[in-house]
C-alpha positions as CSV (number, residue, x, y, z in Angstrom):
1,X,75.2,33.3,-12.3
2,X,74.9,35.0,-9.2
3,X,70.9,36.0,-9.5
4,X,69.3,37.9,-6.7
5,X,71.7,37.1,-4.3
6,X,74.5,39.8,-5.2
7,X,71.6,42.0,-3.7
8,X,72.1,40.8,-0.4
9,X,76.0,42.2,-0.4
10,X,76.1,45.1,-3.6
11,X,72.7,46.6,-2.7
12,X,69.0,46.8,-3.5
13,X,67.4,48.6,-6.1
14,X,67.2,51.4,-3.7
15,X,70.7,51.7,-4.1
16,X,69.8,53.6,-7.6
17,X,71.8,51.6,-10.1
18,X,73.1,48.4,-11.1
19,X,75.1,46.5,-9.0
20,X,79.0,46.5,-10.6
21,X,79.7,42.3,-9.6
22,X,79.7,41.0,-12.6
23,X,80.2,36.9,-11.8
24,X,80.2,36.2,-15.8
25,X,83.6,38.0,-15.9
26,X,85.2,35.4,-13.6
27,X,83.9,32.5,-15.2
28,X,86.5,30.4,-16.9
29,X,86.6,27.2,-18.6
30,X,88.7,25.4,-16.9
31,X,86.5,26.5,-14.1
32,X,83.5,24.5,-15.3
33,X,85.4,21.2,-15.8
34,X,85.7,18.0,-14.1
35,X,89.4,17.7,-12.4
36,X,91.2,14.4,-14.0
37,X,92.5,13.6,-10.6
38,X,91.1,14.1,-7.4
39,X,92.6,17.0,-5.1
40,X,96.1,15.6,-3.9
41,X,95.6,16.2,-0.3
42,X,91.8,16.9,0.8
43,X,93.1,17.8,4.0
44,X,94.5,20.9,3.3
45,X,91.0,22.0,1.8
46,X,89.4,21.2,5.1
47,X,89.3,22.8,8.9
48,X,90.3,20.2,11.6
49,X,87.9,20.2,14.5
50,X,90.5,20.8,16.6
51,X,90.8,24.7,15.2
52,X,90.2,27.0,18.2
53,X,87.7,29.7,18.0
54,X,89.0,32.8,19.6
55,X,86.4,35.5,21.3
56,X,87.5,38.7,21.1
57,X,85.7,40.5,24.6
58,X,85.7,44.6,23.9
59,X,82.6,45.2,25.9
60,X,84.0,46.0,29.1
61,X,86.4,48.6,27.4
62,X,83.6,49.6,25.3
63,X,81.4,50.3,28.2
64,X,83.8,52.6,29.8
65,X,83.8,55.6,26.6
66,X,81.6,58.1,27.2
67,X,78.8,58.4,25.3
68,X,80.6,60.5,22.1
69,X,83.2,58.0,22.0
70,X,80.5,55.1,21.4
71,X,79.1,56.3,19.0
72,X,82.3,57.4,17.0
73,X,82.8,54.0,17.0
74,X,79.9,52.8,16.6
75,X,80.1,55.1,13.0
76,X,83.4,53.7,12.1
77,X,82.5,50.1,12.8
78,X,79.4,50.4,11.1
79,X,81.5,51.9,7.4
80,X,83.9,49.1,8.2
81,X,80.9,46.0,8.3
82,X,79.4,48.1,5.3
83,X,82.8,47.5,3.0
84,X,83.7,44.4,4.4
85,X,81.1,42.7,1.8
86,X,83.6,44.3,-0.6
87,X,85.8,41.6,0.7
88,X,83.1,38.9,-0.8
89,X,83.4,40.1,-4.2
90,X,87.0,40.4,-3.9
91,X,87.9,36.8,-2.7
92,X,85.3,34.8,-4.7
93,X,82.5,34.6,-7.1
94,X,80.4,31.9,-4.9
95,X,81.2,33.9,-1.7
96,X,78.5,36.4,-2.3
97,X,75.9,33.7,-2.3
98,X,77.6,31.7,0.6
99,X,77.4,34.9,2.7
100,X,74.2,35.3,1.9
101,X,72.8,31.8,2.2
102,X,74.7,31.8,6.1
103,X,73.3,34.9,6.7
104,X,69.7,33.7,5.9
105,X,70.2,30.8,7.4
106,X,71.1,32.2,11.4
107,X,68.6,35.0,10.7
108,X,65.7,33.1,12.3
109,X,66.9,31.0,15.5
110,X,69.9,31.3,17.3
111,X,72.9,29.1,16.7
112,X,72.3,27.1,19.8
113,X,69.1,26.5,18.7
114,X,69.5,25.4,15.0
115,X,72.3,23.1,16.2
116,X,70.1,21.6,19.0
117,X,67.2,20.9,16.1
118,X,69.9,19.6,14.0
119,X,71.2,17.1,16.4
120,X,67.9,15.8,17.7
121,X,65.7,14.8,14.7
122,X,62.3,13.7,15.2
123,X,60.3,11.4,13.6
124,X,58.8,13.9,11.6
125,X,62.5,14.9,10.4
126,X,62.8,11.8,9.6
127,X,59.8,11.4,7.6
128,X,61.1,14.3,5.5
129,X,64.6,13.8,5.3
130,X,64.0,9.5,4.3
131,X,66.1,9.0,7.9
132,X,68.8,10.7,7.6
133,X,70.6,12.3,10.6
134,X,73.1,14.3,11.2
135,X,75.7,13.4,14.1
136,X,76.8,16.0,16.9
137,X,80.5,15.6,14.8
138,X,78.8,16.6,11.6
139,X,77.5,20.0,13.3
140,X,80.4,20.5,14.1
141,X,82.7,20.3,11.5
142,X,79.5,23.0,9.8
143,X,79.8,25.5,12.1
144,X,83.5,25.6,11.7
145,X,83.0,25.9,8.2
146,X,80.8,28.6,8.8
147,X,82.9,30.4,11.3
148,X,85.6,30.3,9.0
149,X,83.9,31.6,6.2
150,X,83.2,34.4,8.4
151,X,86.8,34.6,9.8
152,X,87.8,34.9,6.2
153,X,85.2,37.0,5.0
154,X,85.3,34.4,1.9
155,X,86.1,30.3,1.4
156,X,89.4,31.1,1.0
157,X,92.5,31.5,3.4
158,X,93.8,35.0,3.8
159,X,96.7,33.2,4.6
160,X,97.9,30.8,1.9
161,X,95.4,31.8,-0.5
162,X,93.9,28.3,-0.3
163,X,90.5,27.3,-0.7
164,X,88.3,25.6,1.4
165,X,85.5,23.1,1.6
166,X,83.1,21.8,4.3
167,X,84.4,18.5,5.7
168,X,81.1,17.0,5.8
169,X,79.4,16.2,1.9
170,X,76.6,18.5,0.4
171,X,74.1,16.3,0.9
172,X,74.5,16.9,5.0
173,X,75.4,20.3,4.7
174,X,71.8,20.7,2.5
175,X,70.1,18.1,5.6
176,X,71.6,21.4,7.9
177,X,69.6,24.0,6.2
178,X,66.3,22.2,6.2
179,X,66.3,22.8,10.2
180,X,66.5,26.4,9.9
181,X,63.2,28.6,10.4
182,X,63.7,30.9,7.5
183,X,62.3,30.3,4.3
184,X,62.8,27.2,3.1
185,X,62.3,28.5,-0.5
186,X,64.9,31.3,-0.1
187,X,67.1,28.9,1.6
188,X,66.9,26.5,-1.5
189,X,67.4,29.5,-4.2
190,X,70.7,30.2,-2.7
191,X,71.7,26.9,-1.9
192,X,71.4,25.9,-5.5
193,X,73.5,29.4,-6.6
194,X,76.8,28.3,-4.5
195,X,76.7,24.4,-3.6
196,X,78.7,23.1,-7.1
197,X,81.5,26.0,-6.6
198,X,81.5,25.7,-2.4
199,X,82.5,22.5,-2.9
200,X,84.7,22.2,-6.7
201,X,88.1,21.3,-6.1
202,X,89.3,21.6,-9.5
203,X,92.8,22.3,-10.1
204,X,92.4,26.1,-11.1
205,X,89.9,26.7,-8.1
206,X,92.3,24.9,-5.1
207,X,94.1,28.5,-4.8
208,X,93.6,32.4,-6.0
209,X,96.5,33.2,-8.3
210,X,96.5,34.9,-12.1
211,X,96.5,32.5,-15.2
212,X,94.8,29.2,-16.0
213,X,97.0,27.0,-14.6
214,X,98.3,29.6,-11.7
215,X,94.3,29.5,-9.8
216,X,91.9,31.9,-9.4
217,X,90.8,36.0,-8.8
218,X,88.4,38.8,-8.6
219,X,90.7,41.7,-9.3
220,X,91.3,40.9,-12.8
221,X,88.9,39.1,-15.5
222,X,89.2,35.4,-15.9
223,X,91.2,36.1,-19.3
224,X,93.7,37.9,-17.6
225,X,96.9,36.6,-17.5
226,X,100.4,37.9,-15.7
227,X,101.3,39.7,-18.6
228,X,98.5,41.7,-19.0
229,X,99.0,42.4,-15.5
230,X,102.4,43.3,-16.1
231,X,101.0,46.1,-18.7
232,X,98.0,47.2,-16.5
233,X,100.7,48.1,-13.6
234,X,103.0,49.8,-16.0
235,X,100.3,52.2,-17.8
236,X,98.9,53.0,-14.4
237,X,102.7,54.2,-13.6
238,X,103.0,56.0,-16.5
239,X,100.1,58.5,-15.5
240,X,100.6,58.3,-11.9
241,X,97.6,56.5,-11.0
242,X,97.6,53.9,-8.1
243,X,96.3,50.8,-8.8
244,X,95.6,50.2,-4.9
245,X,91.6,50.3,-5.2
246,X,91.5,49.4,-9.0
247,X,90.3,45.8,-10.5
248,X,91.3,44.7,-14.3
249,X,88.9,44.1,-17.1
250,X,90.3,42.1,-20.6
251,X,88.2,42.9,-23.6
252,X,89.7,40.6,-27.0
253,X,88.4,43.0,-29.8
254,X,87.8,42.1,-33.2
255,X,89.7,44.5,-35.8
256,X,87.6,42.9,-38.7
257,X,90.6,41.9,-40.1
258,X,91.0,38.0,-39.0
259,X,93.3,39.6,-36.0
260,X,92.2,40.7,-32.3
261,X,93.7,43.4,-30.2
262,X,93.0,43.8,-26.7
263,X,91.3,46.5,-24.6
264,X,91.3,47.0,-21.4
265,X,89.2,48.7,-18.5
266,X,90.6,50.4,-15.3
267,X,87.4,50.3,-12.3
268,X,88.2,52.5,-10.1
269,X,86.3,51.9,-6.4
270,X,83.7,54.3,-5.7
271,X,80.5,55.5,-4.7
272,X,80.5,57.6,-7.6
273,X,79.4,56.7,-11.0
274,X,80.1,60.2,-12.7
275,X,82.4,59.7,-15.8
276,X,86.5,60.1,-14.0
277,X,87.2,63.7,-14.7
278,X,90.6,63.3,-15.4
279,X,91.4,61.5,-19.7
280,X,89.4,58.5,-19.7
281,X,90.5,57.1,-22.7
282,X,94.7,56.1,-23.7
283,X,96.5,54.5,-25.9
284,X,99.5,52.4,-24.1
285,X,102.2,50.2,-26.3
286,X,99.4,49.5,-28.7
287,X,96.6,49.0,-26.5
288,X,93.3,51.0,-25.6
289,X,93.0,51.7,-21.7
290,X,89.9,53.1,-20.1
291,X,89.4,54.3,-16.6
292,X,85.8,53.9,-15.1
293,X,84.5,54.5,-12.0
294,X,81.7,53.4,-9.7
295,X,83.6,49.7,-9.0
296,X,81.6,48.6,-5.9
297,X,79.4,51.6,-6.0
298,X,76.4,50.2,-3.9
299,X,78.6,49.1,-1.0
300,X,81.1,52.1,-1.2
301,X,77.8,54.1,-0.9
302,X,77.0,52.8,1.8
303,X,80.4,53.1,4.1
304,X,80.9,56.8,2.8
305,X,76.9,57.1,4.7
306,X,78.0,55.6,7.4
307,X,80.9,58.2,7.7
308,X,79.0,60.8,7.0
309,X,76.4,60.5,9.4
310,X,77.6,57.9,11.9
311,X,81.2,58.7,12.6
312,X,82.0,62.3,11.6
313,X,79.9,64.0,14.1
314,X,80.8,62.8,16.8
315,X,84.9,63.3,16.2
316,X,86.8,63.9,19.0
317,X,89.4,65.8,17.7
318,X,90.2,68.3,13.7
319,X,92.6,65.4,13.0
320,X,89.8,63.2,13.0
321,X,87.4,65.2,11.4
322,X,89.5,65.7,8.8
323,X,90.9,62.5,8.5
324,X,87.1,61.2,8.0
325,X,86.4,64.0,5.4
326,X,89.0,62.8,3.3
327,X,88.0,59.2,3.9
328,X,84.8,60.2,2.0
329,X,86.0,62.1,-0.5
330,X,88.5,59.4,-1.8
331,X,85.4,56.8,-1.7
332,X,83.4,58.7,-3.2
333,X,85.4,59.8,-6.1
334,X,87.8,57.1,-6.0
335,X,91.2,59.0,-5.1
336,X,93.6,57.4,-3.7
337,X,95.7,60.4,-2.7
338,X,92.8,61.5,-0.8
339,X,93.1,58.3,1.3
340,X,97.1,59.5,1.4
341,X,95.8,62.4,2.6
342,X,93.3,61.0,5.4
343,X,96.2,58.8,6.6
344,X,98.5,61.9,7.3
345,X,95.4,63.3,9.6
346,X,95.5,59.4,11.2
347,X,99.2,59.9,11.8
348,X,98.8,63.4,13.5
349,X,95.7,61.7,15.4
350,X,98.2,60.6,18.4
351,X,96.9,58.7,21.4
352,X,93.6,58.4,20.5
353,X,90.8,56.8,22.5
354,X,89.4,55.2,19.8
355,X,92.1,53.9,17.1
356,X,90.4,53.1,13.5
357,X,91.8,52.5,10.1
358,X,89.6,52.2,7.1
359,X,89.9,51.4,3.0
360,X,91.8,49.6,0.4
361,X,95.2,48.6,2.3
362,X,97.1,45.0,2.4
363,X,98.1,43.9,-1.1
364,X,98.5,39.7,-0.2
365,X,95.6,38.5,-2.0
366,X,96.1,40.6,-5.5
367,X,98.4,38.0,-7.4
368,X,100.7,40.8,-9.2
369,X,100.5,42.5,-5.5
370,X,99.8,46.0,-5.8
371,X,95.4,46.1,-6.0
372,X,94.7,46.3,-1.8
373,X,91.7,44.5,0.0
374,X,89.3,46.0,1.4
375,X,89.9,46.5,5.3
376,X,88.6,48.6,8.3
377,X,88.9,47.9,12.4
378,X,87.8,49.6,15.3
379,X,89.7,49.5,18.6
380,X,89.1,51.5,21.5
381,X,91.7,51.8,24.5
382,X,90.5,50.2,28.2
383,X,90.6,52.9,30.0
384,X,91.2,50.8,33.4
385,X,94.6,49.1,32.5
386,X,96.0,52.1,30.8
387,X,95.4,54.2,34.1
388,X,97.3,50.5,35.7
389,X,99.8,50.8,33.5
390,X,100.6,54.5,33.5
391,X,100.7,54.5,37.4
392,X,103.3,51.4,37.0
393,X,104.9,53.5,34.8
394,X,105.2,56.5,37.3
């Protein structure tokens, strides 16, 4: 179970309404298991040291927009952190909790300062931790953990699909926490929510894929399997719905008769909880099919604010106003042709200063390939090497 901690990504009870995250629904039994063999390669569940970590420097570009221009986006970014938790829910049932454990965890010191109390233990520290120590190598292999959580917005590879673990064991990753500042009870509460699933390498949880014996994911329930997937993308087809920001629930239904039939429920991703006005309800090659709304509805809440307030007044051009109006509509209702429509604006939107793109998009990570993860970026031209370049150019 997730407890408190789905707060920390889907929203607090000033959201008004439950948070949609389920965990339960992801929950399988092959999950909770002991692997009969141990991973075949560790190394491929671990980050070498050796991984660079890449800066990306925008301020100097950033610094030369005028004032409008920041704060456009500034807006944009802001929608784009706000749905990015989306990605959380979408990789991983213990990434909510990881996130928010990490998040606790740097909240209170700065990074060079929890590693410098981490590498030079007192006696104190050692009174409290029976000796132990953690080595400067140690540190290090947990902040690359950490950054790559972060890089992946989840503890598995965009790329590949594989999970992965911190090289060092729980005990020293739990010795790391006790030299943060912030609350130590907090701290604990979330450790205890993730640290079994950060670190389980059994066979279903070593990659995201559809099935029981193909690995794990979020955008369908746990008893889904590749047919039912099959189905799902065929009935959504047959009414000309996309399935681009949908998940897949699996209900087995009891007919009373010895015999189950299966039911299944469409979320649709929006801000919006109001029943879909479009039929709700259909029967498809004998089963029942429901469409819902209101799938990540405390975080999609939150981005279509941040558009509303953040980035559409301070447009530059109609193309982007309009292109930001039908960004909130579709996340608020959950249309996807409204996000069509919002892309033709982007299209129109040539040259611009500051270049964004925002919403469900790349389908890699949803096993039958047609569900899209959450994505949004923010770039903004530097204004010096484009005058460079267009006088070269001349």
């Amino acid at each position: 179970m997730m407890g408190g901690s789905s707060t920390s990504t889907g929203g607090s009870s000033e959201d008004g309404g439950e948070s949609t995250f389920d965990p339960t629904s992801f929950i399988c039994r092959p999950c909770i298991k002991e692997p009969v063999n141990p991973p075949p390669n560790r190394s491929v569940h671990t980050i070498p040291l050796e991984t660079p970590v890449v800066e990306l420097k925008a301020s100097k570009a950033f610094e030369m927009l005028t004032d409008k221009e920041k704060k456009y986006a500034y807006g944009i970014g802001k929608a784009s952190w706000e749905g990015a938790k989306i990605n959380l829910i979408q990789c991983s049932i213990e990434s909510v909790p990881i996130f928010s454990l990490l998040q606790l965890l740097f909240s209170a010191q700065s990074v060079e300062e929890l590693i410098k109390c981490a590498t030079t233990t007192t006696s104190s520290d050692d009174s409290n931790n029976n000796g132990a120590k953690l080595s400067k190598e140690d540190v290090a292999h947990l902040i690359l953990y950490v950054a790559t959580f972060y890089n992946n917005m989840g503890n598995y590879k965009s790329f590949g699909d594989t999970k992965f673990i911190p090289a060092v064991g729980p005990e020293k990753f739990e010795l790391f926490l006790s030299y943060s500042k912030a609350c130590p009870l907090k701290l604990t509460e979330l450790w205890s929510e993730c640290c079994d699933r950060m670190y389980s390498l059994t066979p279903r949880q070593r990659q995201m894929g559809l099935g029981e014996t193909k690995g794990i994911t979020t955008y369908f329930s746990a008893n889904c399997n590749a047919a039912d997937a099959k189905l799902a993308n065929s009935f959504l087809d047959s009414i000309e719905l996309s399935a681009y920001n949908t998940r897949l629930f699996k209900s087995d239904d009891d007919n009373n008769n010895g015999t189950a039939s299966s039911s299944y429920t469409i979320r649709l991703a929006s801000s919006s909880k109001e029943e879909y006005e479009g039929k709700r309800v259909y029967e498809y090659e004998g089963k029942t099919f429901t469409i819902t709304r209101g799938d990540y509805s405390p975080l999609m809440g939150r981005v279509v604010a941040a558009l509303q307030n953040d980035a559409l007044p301070f447009a530059a051009n109609d193309n982007q106003t309009n292109m930001i109006q039908e960004y909130i509509k579709s996340f608020e209702s959950g249309s996807h042709d409204a996000h069509k429509d919002a892309s033709r604006y982007w299209i129109k939107d040539t040259g611009p200063v500051v270049e964004s793109y925002i919403g469900f998009i790349e389908s890699y990570r949803d096993p039958s390939g047609v569900r899209g993860e959450w994505e949004g970026f923010v770039a903004c031209v530097n204004k010096e090497v484009s005058k460079k370049i267009s006088s070269i150019g001349r």
